[in-house]
N, C-alpha and C positions, 0 to 999 in steps of 0.2 A: 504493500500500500504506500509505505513512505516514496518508494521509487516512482511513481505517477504522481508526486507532488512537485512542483518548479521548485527552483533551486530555493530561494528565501522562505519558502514553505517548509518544506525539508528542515532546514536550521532554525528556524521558530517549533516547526513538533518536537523534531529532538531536546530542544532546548526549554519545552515546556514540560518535557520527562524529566528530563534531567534536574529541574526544581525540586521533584520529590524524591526520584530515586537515589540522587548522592549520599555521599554518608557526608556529618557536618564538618567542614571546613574552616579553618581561619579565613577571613572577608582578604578578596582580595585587593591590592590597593592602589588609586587610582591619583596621580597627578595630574588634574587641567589646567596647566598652562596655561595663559590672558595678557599679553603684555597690550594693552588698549591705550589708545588715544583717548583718554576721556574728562570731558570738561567738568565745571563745579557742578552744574545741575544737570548732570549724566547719574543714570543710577549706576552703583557702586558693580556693577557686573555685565559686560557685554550681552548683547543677547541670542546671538550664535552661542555664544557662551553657555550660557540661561538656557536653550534648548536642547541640546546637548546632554545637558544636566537632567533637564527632567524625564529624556526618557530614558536616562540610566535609572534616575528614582524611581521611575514608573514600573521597570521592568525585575528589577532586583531588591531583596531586602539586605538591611545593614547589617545579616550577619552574611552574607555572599555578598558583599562590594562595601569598600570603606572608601570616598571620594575627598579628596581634598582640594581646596579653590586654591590656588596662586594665582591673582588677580593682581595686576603690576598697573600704573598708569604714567604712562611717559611722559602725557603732557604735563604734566605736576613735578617730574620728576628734577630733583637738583645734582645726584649724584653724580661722580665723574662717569666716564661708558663704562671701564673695568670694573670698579669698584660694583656699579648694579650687575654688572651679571655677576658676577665673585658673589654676591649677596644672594640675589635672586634662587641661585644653584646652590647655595646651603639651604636657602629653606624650603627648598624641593626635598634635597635628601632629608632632611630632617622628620619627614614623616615615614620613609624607606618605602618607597612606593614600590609596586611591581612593574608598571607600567606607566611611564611618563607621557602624557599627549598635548603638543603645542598647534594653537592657531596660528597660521603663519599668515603676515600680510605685508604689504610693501613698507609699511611703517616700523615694522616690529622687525625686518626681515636679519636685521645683520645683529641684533641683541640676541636672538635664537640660534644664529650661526656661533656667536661666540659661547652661548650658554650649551650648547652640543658639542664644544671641545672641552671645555673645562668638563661637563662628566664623564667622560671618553678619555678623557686625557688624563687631567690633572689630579680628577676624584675617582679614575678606574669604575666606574658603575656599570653593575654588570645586568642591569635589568633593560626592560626594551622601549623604545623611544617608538610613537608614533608622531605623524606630523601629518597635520589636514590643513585647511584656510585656501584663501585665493592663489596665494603663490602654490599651491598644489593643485588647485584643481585644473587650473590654466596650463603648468608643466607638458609639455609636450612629452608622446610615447618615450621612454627609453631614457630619460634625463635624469631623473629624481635623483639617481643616485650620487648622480655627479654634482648636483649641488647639498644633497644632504647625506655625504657616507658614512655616518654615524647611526643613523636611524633606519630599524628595522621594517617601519609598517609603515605604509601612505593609504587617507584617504580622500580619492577625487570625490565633487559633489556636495550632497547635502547630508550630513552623515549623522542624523540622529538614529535610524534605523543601524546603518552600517557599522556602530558602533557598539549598542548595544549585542550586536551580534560576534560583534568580534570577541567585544569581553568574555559574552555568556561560550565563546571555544578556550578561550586561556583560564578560564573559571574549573573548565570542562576536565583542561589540559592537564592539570595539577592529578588526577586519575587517567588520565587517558594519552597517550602520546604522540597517537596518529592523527594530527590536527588538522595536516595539511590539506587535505579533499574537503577537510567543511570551509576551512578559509578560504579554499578557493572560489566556494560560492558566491560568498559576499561579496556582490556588486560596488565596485568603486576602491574595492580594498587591491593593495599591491605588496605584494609582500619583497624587500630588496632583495635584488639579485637571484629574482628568476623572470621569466617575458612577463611585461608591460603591456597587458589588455587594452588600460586607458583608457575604461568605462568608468562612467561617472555613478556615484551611488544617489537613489531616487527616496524620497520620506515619502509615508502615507500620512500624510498630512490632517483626512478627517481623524486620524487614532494615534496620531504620537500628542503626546504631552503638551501642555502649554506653561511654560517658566511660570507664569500667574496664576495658575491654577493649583500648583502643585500645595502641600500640607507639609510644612509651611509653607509658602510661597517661596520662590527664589526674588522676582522682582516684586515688592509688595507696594500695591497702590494702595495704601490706607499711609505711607509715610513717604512715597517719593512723586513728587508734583508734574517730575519732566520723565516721560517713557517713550520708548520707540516701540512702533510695533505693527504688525505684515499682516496683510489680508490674503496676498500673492506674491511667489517668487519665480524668477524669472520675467523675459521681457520678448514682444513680439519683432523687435527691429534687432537691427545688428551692424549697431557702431564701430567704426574697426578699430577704434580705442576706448573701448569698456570693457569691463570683464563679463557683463552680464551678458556677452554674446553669446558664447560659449558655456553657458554653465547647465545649459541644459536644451533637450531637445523642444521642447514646448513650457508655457508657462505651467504651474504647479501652483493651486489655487486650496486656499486652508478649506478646510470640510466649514457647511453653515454654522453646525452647530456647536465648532471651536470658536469659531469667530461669533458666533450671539453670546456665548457663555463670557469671551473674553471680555466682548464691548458690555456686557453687563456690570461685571466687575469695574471697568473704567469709569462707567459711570454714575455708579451708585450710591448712597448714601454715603457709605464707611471709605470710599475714595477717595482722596484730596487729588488726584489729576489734575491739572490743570494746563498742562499743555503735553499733546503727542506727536512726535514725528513720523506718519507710516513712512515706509522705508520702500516698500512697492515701489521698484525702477521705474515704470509707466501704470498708475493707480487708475485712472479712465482708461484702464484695456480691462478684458475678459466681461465675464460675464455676472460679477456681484459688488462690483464697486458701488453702484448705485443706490441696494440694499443696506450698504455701512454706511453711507451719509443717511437713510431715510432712519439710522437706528440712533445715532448724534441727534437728528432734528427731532424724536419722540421722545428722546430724552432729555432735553432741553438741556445739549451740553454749553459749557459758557466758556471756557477755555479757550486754547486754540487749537486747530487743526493744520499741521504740514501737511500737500500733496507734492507727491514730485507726477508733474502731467505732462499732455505730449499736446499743444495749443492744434494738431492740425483732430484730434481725435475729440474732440469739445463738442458736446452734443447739447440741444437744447432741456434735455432733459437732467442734464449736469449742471448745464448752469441757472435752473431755476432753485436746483437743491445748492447749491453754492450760494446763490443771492438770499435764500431763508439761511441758509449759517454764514451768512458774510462779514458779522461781528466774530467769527471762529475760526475760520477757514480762509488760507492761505496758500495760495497754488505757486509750485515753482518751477518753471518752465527752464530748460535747459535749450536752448540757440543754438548755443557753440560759436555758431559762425553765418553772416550773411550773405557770404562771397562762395559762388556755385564751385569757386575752383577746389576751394578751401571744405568744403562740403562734399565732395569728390572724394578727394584723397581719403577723407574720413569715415565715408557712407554713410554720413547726414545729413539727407536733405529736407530743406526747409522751399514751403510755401508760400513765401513772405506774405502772397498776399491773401492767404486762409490765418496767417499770423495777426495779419493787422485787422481785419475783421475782426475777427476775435477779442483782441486787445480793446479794441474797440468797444465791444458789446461787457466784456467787462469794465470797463470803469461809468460803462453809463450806468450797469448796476451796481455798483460800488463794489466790487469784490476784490480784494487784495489778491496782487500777485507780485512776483517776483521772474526776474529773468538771470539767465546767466551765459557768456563767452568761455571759449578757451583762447587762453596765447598761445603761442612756441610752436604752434599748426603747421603741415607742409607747405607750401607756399604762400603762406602768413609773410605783411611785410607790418612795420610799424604804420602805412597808408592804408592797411586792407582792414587793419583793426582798428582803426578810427572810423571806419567806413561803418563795421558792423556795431560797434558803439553809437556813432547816430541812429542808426537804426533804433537799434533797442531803445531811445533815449525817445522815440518818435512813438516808441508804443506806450509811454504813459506810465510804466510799471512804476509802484512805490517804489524795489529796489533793483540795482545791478549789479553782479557780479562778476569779475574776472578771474578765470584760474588759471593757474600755470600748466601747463601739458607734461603729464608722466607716462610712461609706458610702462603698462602694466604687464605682468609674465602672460605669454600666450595668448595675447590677443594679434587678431591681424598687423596694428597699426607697428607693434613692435618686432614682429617678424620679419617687416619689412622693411624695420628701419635703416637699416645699412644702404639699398635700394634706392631710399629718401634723401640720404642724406644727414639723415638725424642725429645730433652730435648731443649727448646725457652728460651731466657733471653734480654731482654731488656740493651743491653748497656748504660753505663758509656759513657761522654764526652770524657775522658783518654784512653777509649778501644776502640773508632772509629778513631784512629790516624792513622791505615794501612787501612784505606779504604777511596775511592775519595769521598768527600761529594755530588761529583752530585748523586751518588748511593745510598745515605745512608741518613735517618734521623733518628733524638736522637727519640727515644719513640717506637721506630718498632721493636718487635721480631724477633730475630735470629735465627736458630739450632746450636747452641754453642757444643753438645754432644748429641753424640750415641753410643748403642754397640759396634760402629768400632773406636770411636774415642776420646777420652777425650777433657775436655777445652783446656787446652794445645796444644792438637794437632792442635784444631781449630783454637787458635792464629797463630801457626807456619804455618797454611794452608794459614791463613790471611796475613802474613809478604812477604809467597811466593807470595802471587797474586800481592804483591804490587811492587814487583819486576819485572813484567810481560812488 
């Protein structure tokens, strides 16, 4: 019978026997890794983080899994660079984990590099490293190793599933030796130094865990004001410089009845909420966005509401539910750029004039939005970004934004950088002084120069955004 069951089926039966048949165990033990960017009124725990978390809670009890949080914040951070990973890597071991797993991201990426030699090297640690986040899921076939050969397990994807499943085989392991046929099942898992599948791991979204839900709560809205938090992951378009191009085959949209339980909680009584960021790449796509504004407006939320939208997908039925919360809701529309050439190179384009209609229709209804540019763009000149500046300056938005251009691991736009032209430099403390530090951290690659544009220009493109 098991063997007519797909592969993720198979390792959830086995592993719902194996709950009762083992004999008892010491908890096995888990380090999650966090080193996050996170501001004063960020809650204290990412929330990739946060889920993660709770569907290890959901699926295990605390005498089979002992979980501990190392929750790091950069942006707060005074330390010298050694001194925090030197830090960081004692109070990882200090719990003697079996299994350390780090979120790895373009901000965090070279603290992780150096906290993977210090236990490999300098503390000998002879337990197993996993590493999942954007810089892995992006990784192209056949790479991992060579940027992390320290660590035993990668997971591509969304790895609330893929995780708890892995545990529940090293859990297994400890009686049983033959691991390797069930780990192979698990989608998105790569174990180093055998072939690189390069499947991305998928969550069942109506039945995994919600961080707010959990007993106790991980993220608890009865004491934190400011939360982020997803309706849908994934995005219908494919920027060649986002990550979310690649992160999955189609959008992945939370089940209704996690997302009513959730916004219940947001906005109920014992909530202090008061302001939420969704995080949904494009929030006016799929097919229930319309449903979570209709659940704010019957709640009579008062707060605010962040969208990130896409002005050409703005339907009249959005912006009548936006003009009833337009004391809450705040849409933020990403540009990038005006100029078809510069929208080319990057596969986004824009309909300027579905844009300006639009803009339009919002400020006659009074509804706050927000627009945003990239610099450092392939045939960006310091005249082409003045260009798409008036533009944006023409639609009225309350604000504007400028960002610096990074290439992210595995995306189109940085595959082909070399192609481009694209010249990355790691700033100087002294050279981040025109850009907001919520945007920016020391040790992250820029596009400083391209054939359209020297250092220099870049600076002065930098000076202009800061003016914005």
């Amino acid at each position: 019978m098991i063997s007519k069951l797909f592969p993720e089926q198979r390792i959830r039966f086995i592993r719902n026997i194996a709950l009762y048949a083992l004999p008892k165990i010491t908890p096995y033990k888990i380090s999650l890794v966090s080193l996050d960017w996170i501001r004063k009124k960020d809650p204290p725990i990412a929330l990739g983080h946060a889920c993660i978390k709770a569907s290890l809670i959901q699926s295990f009890t605390s005498s089979q899994l002992s979980i501990n949080d190392h929750t790091v914040n950069l942006f707060q951070n005074t330390l010298p660079f050694n001194k925090l990973c030197s830090t960081i890597t004692q109070q990882i071991l200090s719990t003697s984990p079996d299994l350390i797993a780090f979120g790895v991201f373009v901000w965090n990426e070279t603290h992780i590099q150096r906290i993977l030699n210090l236990l490999r090297n300098e503390h000998k640690y002879k337990g197993l490293l996993l590493c999942g986040g954007p810089q892995i899921n992006y990784a192209p076939k056949g790479v991992l190793e060579q940027h992390y050969p320290q660590v035993n397990y990668f997971i591509r994807g969304y790895a609330e599933n893929a995780m708890v499943d892995f545990v529940q085989c090293k859990i297994e392991q400890k009686n049983r030796k033959d691991e390797f046929s069930m780990l192979n099942m698990i989608q998105g898992l790569h174990t180093a130094n055998t072939p690189d599948r390069g499947t991305q791991a998928n969550v069942d979204l109506d039945t995994s865990s919600s961080p707010f839900q959990t007993s106790p709560p991980i993220i608890n809205v009865s004491t934190q004001q400011f939360i982020r938090w997803e309706s849908q992951r994934g995005c219908p378009f494919r920027c060649s410089f986002c990550a979310h191009r690649d992160a999955a085959s189609a959008r992945t949209p939370i089940g209704s009845l996690r997302v009513k339980r959730d916004l219940n909680l947001l906005t109920n009584k014992n909530s202090i909420v008061s302001d939420i960021a969704i995080l949904d790449p494009t929030f006016n796509s799929g097919k229930s966005y319309l449903s979570v504004l209709d659940h704010f407006i019957e709640n009579s939320f008062k707060g605010r509401i962040s969208l990130q939208t896409r002005f050409e997908m703005v339907t009249k039925e959005f912006l009548d539910r936006c003009e009833i919360l337009k004391d809450v809701v705040v849409l933020e529309f990403g540009v990038q750029t005006a100029i078809r050439a510069e929208q080319l190179e990057i596969q986004r384009f824009n309909n300027l004039k579905r844009i300006t209609e639009i803009a339009k229709e919002l400020t006659r209804r009074g509804i706050m939005f927000e627009v945003s540019l990239i610099y450092g763009l392939p045939n960006q000149t310091v005249e082409s970004f003045r260009i798409s500046i008036d533009f944006t300056k023409m639609l009225g938005a309350n604000k504007i934004y400028a960002w610096p251009l990074m290439l992210l691991r595995g995306t189109e736009l940085e595959r082909r950088k070399f192609d481009l032209g694209l010249r990355e430099e790691v700033l100087i403390p002294g050279e981040l002084k025109e850009i907001v530090k919520e945007r920016l951290s020391e040790g992250i690659p820029h596009v400083t120069s391209s054939p359209s544009f020297t250092r220099d220009k870049w600076l002065e493109m930098s000076a202009i955004a800061e003016t914005l």
